[in-house]
N, C-alpha and C positions, 0 to 999 in steps of 0.2 A: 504494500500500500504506500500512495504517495500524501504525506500532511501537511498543510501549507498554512499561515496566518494572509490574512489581505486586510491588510489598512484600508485600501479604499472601501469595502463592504463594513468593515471590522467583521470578519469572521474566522474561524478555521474550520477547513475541510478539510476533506480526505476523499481519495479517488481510487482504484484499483490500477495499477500503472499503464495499464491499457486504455483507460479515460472511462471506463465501465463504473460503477455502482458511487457515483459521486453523491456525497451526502455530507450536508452540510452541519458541525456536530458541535459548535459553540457558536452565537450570534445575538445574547444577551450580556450590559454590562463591558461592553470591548468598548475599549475607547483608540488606541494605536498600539495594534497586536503585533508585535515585532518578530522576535525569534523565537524557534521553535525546536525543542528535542525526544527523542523517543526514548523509551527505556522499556523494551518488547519482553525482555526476561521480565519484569514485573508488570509490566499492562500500563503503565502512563505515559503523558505527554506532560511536558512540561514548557511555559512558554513566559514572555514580557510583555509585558502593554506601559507603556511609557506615554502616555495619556495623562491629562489634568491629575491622575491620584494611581502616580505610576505602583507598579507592583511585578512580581512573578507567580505564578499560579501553575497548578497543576490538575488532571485531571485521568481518572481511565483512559484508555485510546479510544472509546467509545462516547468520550463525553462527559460520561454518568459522575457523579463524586467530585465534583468541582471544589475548590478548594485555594486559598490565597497563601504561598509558603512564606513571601517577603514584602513588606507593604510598606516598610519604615528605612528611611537613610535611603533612599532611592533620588538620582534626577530621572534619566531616560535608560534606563536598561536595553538593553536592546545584544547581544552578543551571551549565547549558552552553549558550554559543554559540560557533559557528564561523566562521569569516573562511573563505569560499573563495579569496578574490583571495589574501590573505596566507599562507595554508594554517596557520590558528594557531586553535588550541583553548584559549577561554578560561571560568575557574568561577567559581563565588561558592560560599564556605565560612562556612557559618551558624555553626560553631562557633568558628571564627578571623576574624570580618569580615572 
């Protein structure tokens, strides 16, 4: 599966890499949904929205269990990689270096 954010919509989908079963699987509360990471061994995504009350959130890859990880000491997050071994989510803040 292919999961993408779009600022312009504010949403995130997902598609099947062939352009098949495209469903639209967050598109409440986005304000400028930035980057995006998967983490398939446990089922989530995890993403930014650097919008007026930026934050990092994460959620099943289906959506469901939506949930806010970092909401505080934020400008514009926008840059995610994930450590499987370490289990550690780490950003880069364009507005804060």
């Amino acid at each position: 599966n292919l999961y993408w954010t779009d600022t312009g919509t504010d949403r995130i989908e997902v598609t099947r890499l062939n352009g098949t079963s495209r469903k639209i699987l967050i598109s409440e509360n986005l304000d400028e949904p930035r980057a995006i990471v998967l983490n398939p061994v446990m089922g989530y995504m995890y993403w930014t929205d650097w919008g007026e009350s930026p934050k990092i959130e994460c959620a099943y890859l289906d959506g469901s269990e939506r949930r806010v990880l970092v909401n505080t000491s934020l400008g514009w997050p926008n840059g995610l990689a994930l450590d499987l071994e370490k289990h550690k989510l780490y950003w880069g803040d364009a507005k804060t270096d």
